[in-house]
SEFIZA-3560 file (N, C-alpha, C; in Angstrom, 3 decimals):
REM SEFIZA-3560
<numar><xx>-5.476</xx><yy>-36.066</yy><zz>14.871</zz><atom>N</atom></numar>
<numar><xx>-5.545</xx><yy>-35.253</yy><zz>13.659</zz><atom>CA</atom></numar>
<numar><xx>-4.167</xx><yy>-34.794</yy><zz>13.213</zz><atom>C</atom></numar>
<numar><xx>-3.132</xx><yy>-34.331</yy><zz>14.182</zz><atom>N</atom></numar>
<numar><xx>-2.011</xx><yy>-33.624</yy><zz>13.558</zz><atom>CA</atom></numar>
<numar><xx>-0.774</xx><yy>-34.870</yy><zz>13.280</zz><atom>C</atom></numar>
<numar><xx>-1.467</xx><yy>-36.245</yy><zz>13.414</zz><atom>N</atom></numar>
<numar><xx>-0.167</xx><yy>-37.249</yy><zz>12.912</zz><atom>CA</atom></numar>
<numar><xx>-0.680</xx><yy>-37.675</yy><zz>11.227</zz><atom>C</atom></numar>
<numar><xx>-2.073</xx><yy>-37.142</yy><zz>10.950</zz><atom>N</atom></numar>
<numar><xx>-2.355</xx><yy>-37.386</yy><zz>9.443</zz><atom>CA</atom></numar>
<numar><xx>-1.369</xx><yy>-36.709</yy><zz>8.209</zz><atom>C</atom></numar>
<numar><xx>-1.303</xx><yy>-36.921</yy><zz>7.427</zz><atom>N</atom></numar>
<numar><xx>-0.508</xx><yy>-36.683</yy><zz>6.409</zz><atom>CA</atom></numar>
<numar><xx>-1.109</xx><yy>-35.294</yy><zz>5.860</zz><atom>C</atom></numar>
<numar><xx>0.063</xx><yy>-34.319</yy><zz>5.921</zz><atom>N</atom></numar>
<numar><xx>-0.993</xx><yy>-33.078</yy><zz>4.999</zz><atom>CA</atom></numar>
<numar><xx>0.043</xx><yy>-32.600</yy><zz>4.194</zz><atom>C</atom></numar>
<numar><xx>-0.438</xx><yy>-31.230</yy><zz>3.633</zz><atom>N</atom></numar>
<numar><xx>0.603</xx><yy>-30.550</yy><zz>2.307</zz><atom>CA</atom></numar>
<numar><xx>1.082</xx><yy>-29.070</yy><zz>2.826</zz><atom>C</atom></numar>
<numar><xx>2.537</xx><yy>-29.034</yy><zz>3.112</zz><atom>N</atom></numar>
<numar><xx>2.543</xx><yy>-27.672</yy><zz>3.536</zz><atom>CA</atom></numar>
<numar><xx>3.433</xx><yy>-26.725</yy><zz>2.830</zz><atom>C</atom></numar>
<numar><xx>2.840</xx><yy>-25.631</yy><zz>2.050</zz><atom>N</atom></numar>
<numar><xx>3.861</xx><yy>-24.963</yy><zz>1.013</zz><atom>CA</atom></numar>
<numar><xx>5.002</xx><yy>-23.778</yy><zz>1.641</zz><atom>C</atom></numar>
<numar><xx>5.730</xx><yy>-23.924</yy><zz>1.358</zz><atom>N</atom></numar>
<numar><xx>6.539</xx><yy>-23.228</yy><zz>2.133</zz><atom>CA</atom></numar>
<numar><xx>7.235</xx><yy>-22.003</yy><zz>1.297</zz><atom>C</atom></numar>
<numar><xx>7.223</xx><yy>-20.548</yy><zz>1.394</zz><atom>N</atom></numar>
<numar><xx>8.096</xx><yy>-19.898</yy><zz>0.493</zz><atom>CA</atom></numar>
<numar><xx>8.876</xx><yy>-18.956</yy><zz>1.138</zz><atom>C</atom></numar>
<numar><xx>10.000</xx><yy>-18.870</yy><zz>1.259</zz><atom>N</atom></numar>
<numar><xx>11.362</xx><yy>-18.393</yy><zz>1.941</zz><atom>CA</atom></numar>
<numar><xx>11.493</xx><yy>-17.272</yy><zz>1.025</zz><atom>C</atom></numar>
<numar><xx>11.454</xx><yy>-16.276</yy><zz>1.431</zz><atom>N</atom></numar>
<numar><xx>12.021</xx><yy>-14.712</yy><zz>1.008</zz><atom>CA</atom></numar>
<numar><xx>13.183</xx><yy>-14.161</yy><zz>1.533</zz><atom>C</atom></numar>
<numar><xx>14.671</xx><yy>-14.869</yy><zz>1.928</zz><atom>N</atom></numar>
<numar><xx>15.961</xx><yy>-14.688</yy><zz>2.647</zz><atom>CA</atom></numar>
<numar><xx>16.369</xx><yy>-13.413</yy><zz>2.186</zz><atom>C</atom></numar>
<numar><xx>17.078</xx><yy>-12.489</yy><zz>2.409</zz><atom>N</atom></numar>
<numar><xx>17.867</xx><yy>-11.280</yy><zz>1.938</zz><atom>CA</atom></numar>
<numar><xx>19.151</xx><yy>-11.443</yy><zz>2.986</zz><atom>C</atom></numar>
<numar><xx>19.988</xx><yy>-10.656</yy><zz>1.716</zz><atom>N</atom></numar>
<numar><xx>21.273</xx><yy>-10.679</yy><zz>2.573</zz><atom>CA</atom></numar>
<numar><xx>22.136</xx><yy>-9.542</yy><zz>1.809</zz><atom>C</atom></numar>
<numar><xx>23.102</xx><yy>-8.505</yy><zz>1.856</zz><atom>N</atom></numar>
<numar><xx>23.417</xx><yy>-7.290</yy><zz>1.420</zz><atom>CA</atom></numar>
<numar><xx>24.414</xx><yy>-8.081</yy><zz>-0.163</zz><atom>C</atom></numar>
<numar><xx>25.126</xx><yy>-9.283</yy><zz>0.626</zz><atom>N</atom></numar>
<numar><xx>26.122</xx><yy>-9.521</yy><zz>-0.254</zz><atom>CA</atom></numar>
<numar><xx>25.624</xx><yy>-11.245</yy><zz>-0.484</zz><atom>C</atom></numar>
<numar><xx>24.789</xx><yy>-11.324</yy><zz>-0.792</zz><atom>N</atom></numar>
<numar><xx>24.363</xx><yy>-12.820</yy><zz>-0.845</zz><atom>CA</atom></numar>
<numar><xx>23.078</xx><yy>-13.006</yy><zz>-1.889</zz><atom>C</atom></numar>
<numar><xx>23.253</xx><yy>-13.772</yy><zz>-3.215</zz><atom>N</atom></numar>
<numar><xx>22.382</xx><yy>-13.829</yy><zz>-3.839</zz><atom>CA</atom></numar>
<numar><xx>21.330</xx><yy>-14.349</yy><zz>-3.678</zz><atom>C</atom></numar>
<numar><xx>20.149</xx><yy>-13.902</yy><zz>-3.356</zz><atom>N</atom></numar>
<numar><xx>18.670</xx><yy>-14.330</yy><zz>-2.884</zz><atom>CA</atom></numar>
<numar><xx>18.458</xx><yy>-15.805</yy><zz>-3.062</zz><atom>C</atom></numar>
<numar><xx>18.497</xx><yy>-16.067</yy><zz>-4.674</zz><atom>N</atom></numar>
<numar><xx>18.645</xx><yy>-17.666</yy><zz>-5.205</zz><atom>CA</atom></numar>
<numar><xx>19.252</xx><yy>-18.678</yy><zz>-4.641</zz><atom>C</atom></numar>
<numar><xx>20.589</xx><yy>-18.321</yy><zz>-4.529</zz><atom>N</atom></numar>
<numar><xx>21.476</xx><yy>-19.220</yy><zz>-3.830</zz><atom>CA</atom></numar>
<numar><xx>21.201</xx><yy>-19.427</yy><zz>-2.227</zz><atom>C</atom></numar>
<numar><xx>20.460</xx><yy>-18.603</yy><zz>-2.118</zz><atom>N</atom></numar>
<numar><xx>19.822</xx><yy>-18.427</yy><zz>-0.725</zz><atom>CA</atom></numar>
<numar><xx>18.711</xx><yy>-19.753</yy><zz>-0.270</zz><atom>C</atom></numar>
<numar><xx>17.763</xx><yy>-19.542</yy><zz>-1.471</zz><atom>N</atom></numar>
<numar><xx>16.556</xx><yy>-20.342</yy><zz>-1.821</zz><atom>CA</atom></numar>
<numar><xx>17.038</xx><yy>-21.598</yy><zz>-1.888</zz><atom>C</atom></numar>
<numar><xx>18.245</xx><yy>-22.084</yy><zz>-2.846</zz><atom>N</atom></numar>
<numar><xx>18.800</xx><yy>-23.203</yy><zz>-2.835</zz><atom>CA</atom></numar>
<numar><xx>19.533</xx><yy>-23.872</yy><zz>-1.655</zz><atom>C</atom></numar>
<numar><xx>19.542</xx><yy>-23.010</yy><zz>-0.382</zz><atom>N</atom></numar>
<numar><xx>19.598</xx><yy>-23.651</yy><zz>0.421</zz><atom>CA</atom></numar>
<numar><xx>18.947</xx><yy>-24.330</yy><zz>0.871</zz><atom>C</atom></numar>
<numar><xx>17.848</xx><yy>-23.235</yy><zz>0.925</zz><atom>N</atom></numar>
<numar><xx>16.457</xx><yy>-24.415</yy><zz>1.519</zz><atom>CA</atom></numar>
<numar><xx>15.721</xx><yy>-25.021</yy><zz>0.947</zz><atom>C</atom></numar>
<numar><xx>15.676</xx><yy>-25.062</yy><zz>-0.454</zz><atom>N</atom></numar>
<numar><xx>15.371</xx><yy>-26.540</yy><zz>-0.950</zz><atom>CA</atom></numar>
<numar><xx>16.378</xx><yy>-27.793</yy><zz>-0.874</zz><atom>C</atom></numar>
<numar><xx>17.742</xx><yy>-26.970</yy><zz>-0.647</zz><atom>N</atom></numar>
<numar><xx>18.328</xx><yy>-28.456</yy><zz>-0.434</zz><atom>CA</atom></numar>
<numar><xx>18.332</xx><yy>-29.288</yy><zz>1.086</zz><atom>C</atom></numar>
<numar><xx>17.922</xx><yy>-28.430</yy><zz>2.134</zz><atom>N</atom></numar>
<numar><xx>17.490</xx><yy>-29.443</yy><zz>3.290</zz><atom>CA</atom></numar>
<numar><xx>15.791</xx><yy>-29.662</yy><zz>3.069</zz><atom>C</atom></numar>
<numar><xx>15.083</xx><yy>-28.975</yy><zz>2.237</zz><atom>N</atom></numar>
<numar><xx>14.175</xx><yy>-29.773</yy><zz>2.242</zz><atom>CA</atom></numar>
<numar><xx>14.496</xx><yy>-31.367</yy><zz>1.200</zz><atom>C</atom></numar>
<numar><xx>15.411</xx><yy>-31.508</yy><zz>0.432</zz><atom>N</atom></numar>
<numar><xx>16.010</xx><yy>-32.403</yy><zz>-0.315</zz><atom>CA</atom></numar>
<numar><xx>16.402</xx><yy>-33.836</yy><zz>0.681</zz><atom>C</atom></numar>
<numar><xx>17.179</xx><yy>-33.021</yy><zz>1.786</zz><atom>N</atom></numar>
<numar><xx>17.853</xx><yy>-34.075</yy><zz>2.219</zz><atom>CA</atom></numar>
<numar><xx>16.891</xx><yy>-34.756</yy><zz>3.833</zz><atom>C</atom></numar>
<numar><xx>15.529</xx><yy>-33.662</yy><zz>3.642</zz><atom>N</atom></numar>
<numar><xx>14.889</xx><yy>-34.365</yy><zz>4.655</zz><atom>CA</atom></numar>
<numar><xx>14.060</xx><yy>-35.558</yy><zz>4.301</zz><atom>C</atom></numar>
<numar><xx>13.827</xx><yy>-35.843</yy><zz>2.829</zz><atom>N</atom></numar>
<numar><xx>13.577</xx><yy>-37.101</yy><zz>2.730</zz><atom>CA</atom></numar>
<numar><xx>11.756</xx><yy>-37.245</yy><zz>2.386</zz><atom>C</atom></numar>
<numar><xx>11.657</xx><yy>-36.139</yy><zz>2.608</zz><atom>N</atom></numar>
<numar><xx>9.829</xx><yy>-36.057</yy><zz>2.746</zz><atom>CA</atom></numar>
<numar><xx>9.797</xx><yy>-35.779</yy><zz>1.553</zz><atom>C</atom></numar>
<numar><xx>9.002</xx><yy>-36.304</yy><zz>0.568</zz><atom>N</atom></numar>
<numar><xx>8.254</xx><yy>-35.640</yy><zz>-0.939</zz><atom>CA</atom></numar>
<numar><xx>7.912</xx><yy>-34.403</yy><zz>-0.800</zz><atom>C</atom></numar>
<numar><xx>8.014</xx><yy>-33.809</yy><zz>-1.649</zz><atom>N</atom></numar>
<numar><xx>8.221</xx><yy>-32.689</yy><zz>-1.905</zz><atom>CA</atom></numar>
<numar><xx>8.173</xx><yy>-32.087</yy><zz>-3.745</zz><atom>C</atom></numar>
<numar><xx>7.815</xx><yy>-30.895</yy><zz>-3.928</zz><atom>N</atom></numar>
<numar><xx>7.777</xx><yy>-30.095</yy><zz>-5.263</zz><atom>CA</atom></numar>
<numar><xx>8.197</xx><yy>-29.177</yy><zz>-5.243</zz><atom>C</atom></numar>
<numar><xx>8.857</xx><yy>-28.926</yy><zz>-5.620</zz><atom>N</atom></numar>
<numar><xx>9.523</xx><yy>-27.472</yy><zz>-6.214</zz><atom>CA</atom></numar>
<numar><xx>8.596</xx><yy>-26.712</yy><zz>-7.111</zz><atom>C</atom></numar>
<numar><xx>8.163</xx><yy>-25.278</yy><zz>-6.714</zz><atom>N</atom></numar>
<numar><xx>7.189</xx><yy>-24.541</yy><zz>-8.083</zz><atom>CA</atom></numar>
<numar><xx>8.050</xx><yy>-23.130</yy><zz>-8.019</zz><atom>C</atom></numar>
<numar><xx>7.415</xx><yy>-22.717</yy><zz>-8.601</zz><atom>N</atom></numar>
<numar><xx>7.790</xx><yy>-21.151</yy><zz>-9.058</zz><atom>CA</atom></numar>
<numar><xx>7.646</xx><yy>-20.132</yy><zz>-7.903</zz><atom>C</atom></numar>
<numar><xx>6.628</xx><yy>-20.742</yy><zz>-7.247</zz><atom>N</atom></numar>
<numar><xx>7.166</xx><yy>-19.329</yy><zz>-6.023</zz><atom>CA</atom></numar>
<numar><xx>7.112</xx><yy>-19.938</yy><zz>-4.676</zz><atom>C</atom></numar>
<numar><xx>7.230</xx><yy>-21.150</yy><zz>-4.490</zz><atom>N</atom></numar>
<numar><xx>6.979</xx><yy>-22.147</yy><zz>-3.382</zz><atom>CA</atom></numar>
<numar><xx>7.257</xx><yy>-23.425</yy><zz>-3.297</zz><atom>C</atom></numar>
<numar><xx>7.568</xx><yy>-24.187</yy><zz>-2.567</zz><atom>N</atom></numar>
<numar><xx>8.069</xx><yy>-25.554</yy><zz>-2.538</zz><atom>CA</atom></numar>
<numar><xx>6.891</xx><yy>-26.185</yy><zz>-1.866</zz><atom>C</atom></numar>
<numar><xx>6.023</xx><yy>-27.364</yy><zz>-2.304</zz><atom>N</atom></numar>
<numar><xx>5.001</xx><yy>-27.820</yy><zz>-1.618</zz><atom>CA</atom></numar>
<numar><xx>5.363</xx><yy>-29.256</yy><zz>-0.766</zz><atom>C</atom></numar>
<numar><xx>5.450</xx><yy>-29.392</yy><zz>0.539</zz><atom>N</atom></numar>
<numar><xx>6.011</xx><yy>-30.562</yy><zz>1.029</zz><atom>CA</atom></numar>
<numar><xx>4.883</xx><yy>-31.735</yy><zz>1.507</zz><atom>C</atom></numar>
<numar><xx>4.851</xx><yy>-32.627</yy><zz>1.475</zz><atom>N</atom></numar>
<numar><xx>4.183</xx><yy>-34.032</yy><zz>2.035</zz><atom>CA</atom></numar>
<numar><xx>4.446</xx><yy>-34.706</yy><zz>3.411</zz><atom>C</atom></numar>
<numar><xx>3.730</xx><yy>-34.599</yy><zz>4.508</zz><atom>N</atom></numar>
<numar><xx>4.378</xx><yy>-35.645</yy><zz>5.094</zz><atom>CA</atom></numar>
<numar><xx>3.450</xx><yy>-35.378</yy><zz>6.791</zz><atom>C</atom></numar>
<numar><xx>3.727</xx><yy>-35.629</yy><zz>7.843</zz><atom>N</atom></numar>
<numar><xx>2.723</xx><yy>-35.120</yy><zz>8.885</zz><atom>CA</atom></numar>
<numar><xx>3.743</xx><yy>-33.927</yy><zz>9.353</zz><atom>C</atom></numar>
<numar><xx>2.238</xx><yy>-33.229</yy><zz>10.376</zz><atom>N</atom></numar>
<numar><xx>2.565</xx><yy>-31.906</yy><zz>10.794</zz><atom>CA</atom></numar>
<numar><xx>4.101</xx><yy>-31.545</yy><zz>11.601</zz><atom>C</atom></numar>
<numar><xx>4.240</xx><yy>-32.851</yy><zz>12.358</zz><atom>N</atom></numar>
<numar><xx>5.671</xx><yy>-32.257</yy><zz>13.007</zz><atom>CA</atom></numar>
<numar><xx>6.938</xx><yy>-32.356</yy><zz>12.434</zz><atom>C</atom></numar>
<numar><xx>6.724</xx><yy>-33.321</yy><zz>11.510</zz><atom>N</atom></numar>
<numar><xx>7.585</xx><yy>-33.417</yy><zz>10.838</zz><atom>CA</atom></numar>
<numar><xx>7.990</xx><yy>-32.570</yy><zz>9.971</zz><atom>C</atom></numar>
<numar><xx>6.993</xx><yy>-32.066</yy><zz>9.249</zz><atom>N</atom></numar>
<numar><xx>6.970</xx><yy>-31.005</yy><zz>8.104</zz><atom>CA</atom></numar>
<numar><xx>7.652</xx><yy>-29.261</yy><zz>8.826</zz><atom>C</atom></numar>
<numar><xx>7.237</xx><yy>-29.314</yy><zz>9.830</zz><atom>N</atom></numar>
<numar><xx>7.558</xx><yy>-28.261</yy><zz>10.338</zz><atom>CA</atom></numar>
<numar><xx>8.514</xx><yy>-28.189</yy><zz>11.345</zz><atom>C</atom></numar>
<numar><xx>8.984</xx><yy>-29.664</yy><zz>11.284</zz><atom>N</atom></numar>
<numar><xx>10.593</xx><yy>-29.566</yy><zz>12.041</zz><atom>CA</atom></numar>
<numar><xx>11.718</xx><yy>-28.801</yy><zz>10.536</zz><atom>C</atom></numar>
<numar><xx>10.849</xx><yy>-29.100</yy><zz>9.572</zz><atom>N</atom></numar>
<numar><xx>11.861</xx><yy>-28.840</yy><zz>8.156</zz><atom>CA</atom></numar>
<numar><xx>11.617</xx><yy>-27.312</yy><zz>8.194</zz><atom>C</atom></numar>
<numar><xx>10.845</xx><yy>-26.783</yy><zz>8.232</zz><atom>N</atom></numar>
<numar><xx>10.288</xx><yy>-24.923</yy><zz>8.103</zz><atom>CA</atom></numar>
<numar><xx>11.813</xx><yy>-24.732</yy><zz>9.336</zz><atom>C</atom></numar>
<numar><xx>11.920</xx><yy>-25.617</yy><zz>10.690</zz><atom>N</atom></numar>
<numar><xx>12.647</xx><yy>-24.486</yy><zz>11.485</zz><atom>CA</atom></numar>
<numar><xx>14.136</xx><yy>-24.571</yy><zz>10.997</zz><atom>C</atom></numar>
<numar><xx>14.290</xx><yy>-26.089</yy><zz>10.409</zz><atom>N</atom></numar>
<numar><xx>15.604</xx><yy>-26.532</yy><zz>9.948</zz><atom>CA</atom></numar>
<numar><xx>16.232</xx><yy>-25.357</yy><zz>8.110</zz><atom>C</atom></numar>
<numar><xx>14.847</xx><yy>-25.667</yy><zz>7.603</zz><atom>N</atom></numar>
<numar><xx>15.111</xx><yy>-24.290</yy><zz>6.036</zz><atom>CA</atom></numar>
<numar><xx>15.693</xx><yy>-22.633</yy><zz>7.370</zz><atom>C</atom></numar>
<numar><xx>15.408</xx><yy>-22.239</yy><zz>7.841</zz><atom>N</atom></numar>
<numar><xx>15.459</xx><yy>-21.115</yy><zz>8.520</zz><atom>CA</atom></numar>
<numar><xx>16.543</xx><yy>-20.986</yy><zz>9.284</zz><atom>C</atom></numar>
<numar><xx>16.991</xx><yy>-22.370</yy><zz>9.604</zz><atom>N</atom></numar>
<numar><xx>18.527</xx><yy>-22.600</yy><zz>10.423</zz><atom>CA</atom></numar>
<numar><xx>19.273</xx><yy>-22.342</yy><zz>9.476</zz><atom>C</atom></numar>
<numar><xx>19.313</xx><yy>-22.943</yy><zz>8.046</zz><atom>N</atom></numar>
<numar><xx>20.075</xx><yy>-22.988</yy><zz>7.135</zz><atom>CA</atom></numar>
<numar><xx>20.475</xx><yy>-21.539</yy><zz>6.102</zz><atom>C</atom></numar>
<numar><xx>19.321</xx><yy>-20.655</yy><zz>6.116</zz><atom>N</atom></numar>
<numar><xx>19.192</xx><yy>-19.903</yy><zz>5.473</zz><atom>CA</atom></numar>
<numar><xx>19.842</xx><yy>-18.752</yy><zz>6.023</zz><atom>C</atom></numar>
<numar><xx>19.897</xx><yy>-18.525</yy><zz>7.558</zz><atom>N</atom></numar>
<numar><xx>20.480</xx><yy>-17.814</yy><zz>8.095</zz><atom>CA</atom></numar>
<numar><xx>22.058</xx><yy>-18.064</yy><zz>8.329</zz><atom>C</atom></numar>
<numar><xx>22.380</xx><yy>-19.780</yy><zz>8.465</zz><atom>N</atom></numar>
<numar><xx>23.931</xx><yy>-19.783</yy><zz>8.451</zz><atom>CA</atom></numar>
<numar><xx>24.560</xx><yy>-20.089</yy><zz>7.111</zz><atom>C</atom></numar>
<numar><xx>23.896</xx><yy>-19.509</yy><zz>6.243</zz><atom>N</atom></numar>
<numar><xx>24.446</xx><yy>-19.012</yy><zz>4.496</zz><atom>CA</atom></numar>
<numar><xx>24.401</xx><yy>-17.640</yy><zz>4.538</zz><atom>C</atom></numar>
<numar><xx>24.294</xx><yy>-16.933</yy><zz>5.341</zz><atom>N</atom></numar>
<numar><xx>24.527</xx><yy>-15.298</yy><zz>5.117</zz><atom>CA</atom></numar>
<numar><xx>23.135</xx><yy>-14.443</yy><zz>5.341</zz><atom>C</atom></numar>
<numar><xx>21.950</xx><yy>-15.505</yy><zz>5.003</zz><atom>N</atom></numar>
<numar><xx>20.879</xx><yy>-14.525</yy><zz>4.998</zz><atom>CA</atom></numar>
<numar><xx>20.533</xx><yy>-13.557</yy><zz>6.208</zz><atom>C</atom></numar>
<numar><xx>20.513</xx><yy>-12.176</yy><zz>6.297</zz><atom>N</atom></numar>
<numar><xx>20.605</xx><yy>-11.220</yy><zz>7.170</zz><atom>CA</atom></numar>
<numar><xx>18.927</xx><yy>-10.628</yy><zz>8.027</zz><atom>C</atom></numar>
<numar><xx>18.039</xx><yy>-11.260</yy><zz>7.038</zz><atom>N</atom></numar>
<numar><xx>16.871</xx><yy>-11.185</yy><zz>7.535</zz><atom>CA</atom></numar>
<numar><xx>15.992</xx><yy>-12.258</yy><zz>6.628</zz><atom>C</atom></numar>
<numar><xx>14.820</xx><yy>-12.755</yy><zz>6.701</zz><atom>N</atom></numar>
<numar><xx>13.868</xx><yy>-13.690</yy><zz>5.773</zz><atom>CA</atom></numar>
<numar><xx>12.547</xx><yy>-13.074</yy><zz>6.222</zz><atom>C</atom></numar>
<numar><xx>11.440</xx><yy>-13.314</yy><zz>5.476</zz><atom>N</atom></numar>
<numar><xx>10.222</xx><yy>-13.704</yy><zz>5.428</zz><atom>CA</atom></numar>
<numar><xx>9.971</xx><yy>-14.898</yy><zz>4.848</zz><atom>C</atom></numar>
<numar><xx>8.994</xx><yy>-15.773</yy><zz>5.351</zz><atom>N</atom></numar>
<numar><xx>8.682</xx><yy>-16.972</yy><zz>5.086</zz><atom>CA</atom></numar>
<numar><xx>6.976</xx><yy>-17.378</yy><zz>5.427</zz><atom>C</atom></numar>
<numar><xx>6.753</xx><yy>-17.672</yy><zz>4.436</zz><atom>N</atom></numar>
<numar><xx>5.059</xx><yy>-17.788</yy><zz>4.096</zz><atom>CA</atom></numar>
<numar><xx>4.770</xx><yy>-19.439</yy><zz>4.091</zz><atom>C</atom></numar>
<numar><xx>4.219</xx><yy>-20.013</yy><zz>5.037</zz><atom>N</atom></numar>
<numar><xx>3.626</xx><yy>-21.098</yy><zz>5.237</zz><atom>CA</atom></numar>
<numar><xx>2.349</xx><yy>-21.442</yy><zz>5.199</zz><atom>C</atom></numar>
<numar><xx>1.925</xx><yy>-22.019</yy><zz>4.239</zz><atom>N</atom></numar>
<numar><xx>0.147</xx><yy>-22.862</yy><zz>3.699</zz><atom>CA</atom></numar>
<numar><xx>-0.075</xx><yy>-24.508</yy><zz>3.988</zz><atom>C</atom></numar>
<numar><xx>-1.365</xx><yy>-24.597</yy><zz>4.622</zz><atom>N</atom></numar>
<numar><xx>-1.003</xx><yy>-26.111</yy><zz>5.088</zz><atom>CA</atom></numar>
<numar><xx>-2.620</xx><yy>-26.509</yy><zz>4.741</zz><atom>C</atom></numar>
<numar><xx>-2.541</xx><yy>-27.522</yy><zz>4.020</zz><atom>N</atom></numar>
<numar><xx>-3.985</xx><yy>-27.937</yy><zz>4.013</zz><atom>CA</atom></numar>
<numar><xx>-3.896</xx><yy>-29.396</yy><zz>4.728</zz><atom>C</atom></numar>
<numar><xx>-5.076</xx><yy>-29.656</yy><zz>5.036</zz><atom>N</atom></numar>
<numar><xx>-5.203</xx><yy>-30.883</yy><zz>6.048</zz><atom>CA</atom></numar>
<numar><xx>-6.873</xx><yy>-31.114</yy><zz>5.874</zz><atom>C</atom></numar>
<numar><xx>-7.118</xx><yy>-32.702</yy><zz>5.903</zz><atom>N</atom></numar>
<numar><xx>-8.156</xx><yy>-33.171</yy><zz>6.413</zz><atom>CA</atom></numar>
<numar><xx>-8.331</xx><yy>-33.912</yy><zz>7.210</zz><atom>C</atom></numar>
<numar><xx>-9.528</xx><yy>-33.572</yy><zz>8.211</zz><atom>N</atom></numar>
<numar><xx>-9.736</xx><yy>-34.748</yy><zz>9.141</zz><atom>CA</atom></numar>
<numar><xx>-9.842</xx><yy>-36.484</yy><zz>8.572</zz><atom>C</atom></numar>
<numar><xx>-10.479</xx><yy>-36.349</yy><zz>7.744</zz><atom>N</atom></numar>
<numar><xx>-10.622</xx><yy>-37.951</yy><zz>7.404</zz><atom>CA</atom></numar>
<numar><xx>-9.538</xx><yy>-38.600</yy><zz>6.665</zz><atom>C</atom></numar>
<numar><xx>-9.026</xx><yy>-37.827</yy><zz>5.808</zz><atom>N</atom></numar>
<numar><xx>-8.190</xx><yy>-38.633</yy><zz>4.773</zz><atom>CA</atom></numar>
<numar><xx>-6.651</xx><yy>-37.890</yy><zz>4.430</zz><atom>C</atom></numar>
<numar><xx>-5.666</xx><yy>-38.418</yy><zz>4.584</zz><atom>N</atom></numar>
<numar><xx>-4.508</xx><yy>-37.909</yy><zz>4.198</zz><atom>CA</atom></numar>
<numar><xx>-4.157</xx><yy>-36.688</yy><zz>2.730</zz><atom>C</atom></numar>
<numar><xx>-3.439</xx><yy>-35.872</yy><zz>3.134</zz><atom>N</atom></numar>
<numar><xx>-3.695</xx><yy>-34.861</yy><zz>1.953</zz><atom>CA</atom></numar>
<numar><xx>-2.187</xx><yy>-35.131</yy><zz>0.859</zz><atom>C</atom></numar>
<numar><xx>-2.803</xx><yy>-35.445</yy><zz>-0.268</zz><atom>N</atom></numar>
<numar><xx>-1.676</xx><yy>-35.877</yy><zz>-1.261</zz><atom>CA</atom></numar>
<numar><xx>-1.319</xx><yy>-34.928</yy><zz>-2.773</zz><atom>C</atom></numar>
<numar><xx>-0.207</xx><yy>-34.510</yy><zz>-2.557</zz><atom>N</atom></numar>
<numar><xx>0.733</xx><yy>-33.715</yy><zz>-3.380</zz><atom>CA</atom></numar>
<numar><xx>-0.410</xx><yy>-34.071</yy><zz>-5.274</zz><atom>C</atom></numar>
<numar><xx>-0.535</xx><yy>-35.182</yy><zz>-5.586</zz><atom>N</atom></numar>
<numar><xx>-1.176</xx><yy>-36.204</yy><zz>-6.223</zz><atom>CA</atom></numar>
<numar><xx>-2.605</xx><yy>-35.390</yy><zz>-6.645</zz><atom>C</atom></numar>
<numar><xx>-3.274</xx><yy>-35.365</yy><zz>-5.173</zz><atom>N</atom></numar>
<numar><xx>-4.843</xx><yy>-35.017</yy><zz>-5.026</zz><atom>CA</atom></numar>
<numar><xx>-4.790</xx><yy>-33.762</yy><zz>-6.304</zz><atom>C</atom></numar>
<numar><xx>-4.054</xx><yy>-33.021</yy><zz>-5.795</zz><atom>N</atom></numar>
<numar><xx>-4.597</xx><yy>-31.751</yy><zz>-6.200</zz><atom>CA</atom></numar>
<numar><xx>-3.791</xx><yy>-31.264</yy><zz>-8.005</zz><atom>C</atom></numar>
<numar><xx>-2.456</xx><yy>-32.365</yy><zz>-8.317</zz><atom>N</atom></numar>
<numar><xx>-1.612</xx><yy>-31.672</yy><zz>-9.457</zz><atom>CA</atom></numar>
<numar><xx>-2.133</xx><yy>-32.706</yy><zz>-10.742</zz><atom>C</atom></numar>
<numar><xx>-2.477</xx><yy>-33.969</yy><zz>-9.680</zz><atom>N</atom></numar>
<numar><xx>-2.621</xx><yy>-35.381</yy><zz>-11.132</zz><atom>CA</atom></numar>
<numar><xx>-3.204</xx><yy>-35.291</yy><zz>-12.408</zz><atom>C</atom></numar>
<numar><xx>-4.383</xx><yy>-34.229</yy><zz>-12.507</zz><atom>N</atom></numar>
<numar><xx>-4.947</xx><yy>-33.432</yy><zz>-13.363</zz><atom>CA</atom></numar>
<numar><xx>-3.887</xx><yy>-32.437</yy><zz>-14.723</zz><atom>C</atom></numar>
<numar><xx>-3.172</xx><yy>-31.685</yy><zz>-13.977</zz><atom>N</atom></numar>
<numar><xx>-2.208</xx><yy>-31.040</yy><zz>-14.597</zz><atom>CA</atom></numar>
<numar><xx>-0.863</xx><yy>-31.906</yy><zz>-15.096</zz><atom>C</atom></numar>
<numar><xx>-0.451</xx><yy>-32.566</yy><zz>-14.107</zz><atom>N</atom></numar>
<numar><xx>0.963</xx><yy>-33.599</yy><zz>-14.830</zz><atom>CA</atom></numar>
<numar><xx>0.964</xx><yy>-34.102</yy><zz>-15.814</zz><atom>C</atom></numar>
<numar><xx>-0.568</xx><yy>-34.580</yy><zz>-16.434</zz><atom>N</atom></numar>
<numar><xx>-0.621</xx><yy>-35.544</yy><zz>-17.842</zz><atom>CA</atom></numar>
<numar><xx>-0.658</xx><yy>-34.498</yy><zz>-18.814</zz><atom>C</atom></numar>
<numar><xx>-0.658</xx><yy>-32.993</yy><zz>-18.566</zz><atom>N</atom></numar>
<numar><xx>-0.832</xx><yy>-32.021</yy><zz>-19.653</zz><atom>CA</atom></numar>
<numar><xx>0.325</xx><yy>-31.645</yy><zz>-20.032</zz><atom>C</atom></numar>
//
């Protein structure tokens, strides 16, 4: 079950006294960038594609990164949907909305 493909949204809340929150955020979308896994960028969350260990080798790698850019503390909110039978696709759930 946990080598199937699922969707896991990830949203990073970094703080830092002298460090702009954003630029913060843009860290960790940019190793989620350079990990190669599909991925979306939204408004209060980044939704990623790909299987469980993988996906969440990226959650510990965003958190490595976020902290050696200055961030002084984070909260970080992780959502994961998964099915037993069938791979879970970024696709499934937006394909509806993209043509609008």
């Amino acid at each position: 079950m946990m080598n199937k493909q699922i969707n896991l949204a990830l949203q990073v809340l970094p703080r830092a006294e002298d460090k702009d929150t954003y630029a913060l955020v843009d860290e960790a979308i940019k190793i989620i960038e350079e990990s190669g896994v599909k991925y979306r960028v939204c408004p209060f969350e980044t939704v990623m594609e790909g299987d469980f260990d993988q996906l969440m080798d990226v959650v510990k790698k965003v958190h490595e990164a976020c902290y050696a850019a200055g961030a002084e503390n984070m909260l970080a909110y992780v959502k994961i949907q998964s099915n037993a039978e069938t791979p879970v696709t970024i696709e499934d759930k937006m394909a509806k909305y993209d043509g609008a």
